[in-house]
C-alpha positions as CSV (number, residue, x, y, z in Angstrom):
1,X,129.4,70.9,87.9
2,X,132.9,72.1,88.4
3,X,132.0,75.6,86.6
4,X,128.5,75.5,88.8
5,X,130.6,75.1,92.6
6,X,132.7,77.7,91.6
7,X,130.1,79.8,91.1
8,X,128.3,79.2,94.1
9,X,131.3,79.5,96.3
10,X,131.9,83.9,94.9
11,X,127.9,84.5,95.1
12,X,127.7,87.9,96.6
13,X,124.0,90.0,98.2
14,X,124.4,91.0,94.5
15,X,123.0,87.7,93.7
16,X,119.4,87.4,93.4
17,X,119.6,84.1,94.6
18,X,121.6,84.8,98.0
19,X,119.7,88.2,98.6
20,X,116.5,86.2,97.9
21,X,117.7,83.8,100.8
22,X,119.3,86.6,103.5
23,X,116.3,88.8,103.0
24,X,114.0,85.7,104.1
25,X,115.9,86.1,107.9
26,X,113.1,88.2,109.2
27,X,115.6,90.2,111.6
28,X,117.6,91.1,108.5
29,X,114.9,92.1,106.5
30,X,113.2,93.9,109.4
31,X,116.3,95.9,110.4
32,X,116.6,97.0,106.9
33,X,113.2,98.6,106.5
34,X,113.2,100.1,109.7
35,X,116.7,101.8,108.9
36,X,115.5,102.8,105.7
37,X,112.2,104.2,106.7
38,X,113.4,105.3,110.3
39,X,110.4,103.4,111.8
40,X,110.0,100.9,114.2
41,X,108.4,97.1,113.5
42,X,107.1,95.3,116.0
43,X,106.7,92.1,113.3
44,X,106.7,91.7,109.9
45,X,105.0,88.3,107.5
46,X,106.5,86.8,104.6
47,X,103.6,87.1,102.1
48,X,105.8,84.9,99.3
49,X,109.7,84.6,98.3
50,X,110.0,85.0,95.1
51,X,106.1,85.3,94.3
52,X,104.7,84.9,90.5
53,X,102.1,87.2,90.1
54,X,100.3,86.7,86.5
55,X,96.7,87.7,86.0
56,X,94.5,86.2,83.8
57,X,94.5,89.2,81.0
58,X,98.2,89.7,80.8
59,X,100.6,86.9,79.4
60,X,103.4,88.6,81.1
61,X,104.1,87.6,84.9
62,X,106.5,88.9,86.7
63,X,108.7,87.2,89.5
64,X,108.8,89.7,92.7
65,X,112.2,88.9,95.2
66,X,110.7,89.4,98.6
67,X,107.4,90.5,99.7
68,X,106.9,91.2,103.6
69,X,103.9,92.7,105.6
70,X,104.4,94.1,108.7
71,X,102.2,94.7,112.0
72,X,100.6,97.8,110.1
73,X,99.8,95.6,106.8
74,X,102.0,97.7,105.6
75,X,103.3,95.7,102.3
76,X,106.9,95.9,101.3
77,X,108.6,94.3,97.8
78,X,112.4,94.6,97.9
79,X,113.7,93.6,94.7
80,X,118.0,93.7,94.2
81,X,118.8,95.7,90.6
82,X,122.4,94.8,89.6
83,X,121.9,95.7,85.8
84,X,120.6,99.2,84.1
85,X,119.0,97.5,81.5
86,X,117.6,99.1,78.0
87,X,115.3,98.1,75.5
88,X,117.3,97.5,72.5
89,X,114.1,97.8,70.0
90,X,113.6,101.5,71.9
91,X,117.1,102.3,73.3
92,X,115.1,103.4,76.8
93,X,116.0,102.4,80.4
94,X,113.6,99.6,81.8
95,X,113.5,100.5,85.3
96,X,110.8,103.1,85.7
97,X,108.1,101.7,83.9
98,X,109.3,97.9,85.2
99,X,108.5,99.9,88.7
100,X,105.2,101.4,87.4
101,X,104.8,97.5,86.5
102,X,105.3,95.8,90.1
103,X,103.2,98.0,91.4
104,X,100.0,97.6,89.2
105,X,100.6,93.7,89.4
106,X,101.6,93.7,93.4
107,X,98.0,96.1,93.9
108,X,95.9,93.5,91.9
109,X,97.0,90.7,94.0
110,X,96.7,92.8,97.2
111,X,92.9,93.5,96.6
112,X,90.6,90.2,96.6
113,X,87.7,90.1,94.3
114,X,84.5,92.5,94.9
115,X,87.1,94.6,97.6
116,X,86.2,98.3,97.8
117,X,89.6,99.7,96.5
118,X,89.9,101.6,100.0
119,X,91.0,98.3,101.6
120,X,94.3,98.7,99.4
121,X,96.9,98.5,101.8
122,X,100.1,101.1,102.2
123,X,102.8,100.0,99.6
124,X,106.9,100.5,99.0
125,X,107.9,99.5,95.7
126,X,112.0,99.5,96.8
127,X,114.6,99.1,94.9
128,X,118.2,98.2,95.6
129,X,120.6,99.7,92.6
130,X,123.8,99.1,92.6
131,X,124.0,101.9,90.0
132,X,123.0,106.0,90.0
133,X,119.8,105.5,87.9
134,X,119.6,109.5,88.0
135,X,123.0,110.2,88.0
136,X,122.4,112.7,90.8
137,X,124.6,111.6,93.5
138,X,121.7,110.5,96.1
139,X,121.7,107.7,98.1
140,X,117.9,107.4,98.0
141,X,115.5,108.6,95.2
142,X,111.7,108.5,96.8
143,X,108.5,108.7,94.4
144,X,105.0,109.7,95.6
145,X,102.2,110.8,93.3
146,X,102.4,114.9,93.5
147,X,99.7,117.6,91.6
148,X,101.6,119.5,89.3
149,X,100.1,122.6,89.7
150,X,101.1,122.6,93.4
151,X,103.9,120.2,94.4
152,X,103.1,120.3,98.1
153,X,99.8,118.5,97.1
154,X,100.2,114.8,97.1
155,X,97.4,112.0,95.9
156,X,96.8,109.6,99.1
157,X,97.3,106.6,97.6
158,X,99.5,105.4,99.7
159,X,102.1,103.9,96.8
160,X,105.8,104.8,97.3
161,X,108.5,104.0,95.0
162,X,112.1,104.2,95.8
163,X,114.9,103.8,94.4
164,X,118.0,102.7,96.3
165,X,121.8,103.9,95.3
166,X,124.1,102.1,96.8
167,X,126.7,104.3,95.1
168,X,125.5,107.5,96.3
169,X,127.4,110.3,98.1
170,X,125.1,112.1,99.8
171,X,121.7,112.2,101.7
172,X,120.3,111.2,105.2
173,X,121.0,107.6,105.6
174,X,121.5,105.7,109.0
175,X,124.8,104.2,109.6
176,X,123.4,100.8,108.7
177,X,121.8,102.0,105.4
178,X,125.3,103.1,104.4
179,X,126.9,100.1,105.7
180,X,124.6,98.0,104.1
181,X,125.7,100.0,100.8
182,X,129.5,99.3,101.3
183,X,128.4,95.8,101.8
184,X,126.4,95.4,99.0
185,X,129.3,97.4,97.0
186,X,132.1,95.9,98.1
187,X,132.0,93.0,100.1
188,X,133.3,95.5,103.5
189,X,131.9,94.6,106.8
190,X,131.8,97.7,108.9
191,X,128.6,97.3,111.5
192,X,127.0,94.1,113.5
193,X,124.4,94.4,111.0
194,X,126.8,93.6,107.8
195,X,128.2,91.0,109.9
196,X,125.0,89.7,110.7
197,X,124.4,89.6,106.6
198,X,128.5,88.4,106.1
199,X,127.6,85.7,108.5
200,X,124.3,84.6,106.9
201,X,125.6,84.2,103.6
202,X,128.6,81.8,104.6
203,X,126.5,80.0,106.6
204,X,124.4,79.8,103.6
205,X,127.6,78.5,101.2
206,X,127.8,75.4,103.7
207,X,124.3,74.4,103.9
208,X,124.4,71.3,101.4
209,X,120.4,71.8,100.9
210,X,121.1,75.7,99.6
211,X,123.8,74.3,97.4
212,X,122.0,72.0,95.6
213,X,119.0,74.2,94.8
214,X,121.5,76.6,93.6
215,X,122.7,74.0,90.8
216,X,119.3,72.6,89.9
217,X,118.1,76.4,89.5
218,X,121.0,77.1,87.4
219,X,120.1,73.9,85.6
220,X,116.9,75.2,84.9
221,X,118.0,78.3,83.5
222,X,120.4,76.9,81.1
223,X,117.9,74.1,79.7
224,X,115.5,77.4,78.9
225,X,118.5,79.2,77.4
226,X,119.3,76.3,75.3
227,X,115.3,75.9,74.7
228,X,114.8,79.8,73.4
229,X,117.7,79.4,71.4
230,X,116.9,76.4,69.5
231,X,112.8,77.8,69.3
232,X,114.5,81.1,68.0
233,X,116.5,79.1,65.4
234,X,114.1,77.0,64.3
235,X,111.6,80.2,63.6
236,X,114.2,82.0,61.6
237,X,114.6,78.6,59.8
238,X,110.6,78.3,59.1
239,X,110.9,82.0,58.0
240,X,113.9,81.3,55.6
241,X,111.7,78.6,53.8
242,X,108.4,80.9,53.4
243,X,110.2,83.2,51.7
244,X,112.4,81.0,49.1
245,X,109.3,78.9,48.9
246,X,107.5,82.6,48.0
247,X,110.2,83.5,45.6
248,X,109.2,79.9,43.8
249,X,112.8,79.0,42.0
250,X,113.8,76.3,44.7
251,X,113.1,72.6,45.1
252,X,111.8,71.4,48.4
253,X,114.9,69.5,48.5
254,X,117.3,72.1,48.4
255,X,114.7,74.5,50.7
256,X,114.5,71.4,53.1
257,X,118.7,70.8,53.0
258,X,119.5,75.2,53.4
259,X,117.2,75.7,56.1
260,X,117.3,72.2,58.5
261,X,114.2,71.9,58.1
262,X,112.3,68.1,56.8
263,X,111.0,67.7,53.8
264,X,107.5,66.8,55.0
265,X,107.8,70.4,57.1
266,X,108.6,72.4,53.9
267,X,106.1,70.4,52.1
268,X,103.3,71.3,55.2
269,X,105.0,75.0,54.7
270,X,103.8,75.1,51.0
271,X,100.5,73.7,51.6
272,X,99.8,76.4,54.2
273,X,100.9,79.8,52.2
């Protein structure tokens, strides 16, 4: 519990769980998109924190950070990237097709059954890197469909994709994009706004209530840790036996005693293959 505190006390915006929590203060949230888009918002409606979208053909859901509308039905899904993961099994970066992801799942949900697809509303796919995913120094990277034989032609389909770098160097940012940026870097307050944020998240740290959903999420997470690790053991164990059972030179005994496993299991295994 010690370990748990401590680790609640040096949460950062890095932290899905805090930036999950400041980006549900609407005037946060709201002054963040309209920096980043240069717009203006007269409202904007929480669709879901943290929404689970899973349709019925796909066994893989996804868990989205924040979704918001605004006055427009403009929908936005701000998700906070602290890791440039890779596919070990491919050795290619997840990012750009997790995006292409998000934004086939978030659409699905968007449009009710029998819906003509026009009623689609405007999205923004954005994510907040704390990494140069392109390497090219920019402290945004925006994606709209484009016709390759003419790059000024763009598909309407309303779908953007962008891709946030908070270590960038150069661009057009507002002054609260790029404080926002040292913030989320560094921990620096420079503007009202990162003291706005600075402000939330320590008033956050004393709330008792936050606290204690902290632990019991962390909780959770370690229980399924310990869970796929002991499933994950238990099936290379289960494949151990198959194959001295297929070799045919060991007792059930000795397979049962080298591989964890009960007899009556290895017995079951035999009377399967």
């Amino acid at each position: 519990m010690q370990d748990l505190a401590t680790k609640f006390a040096n949460l950062t915006i890095q932290s899905d769980f805090i930036f999950k929590k400041v980006m549900s203060r609407k005037r946060i949230c709201k002054h963040l998109l309209e920096e980043l888009l240069q717009i203006e918002i007269a409202d904007i409606n929480y669709i879901e924190a943290e929404k689970t979208l899973e349709p019925e053909y796909t066994n893989r859901g996804i868990r989205l950070d924040i979704i918001v509308a605004d006055d427009k039905n403009t929908h936005y899904n701000l998700e906070m990237q602290v890791k440039n993961n890779k596919n070990p099994d491919t050795d290619t970066y997840v990012l750009p097709k997790r995006s292409r992801y998000y934004q086939a799942l978030l659409d699905i949900d968007l449009l009710q059954k029998g819906q003509p697809y026009d009623l689609l509303p405007p999205t923004f796919i954005i994510f907040i890197c704390v990494f140069d995913f392109f390497e090219q120094g920019n402290y945004v990277y925006t994606f709209k469909k484009c016709c390759l034989e003419n790059r000024e032609l763009e598909l309407p389909d309303e779908a953007t994709t962008m891709l946030l770098n908070t270590k960038g160097t150069h661009g057009d940012i507002s002054k609260d994009i790029k404080s926002f940026y040292d913030y989320v870097n560094n921990h620096i307050v420079t503007t009202d706004f990162t003291k706005q944020i600075d402000d939330e998240i320590s008033y956050l740290k004393l709330d008792t209530k936050v606290r204690r959903e902290f632990m019991l999420m962390e909780a959770r997470l370690l229980d399924e840790r310990r869970e796929g690790i002991a499933e994950g053991e238990a099936n290379a164990n289960i494949a151990t036996a198959k194959r001295m059972l297929a070799k045919g030179c060991y007792s059930l005994e000795v397979i049962a005693e080298l591989t964890n496993l009960s007899l009556a299991d290895v017995e079951k295994l035999k009377e399967d293959a």
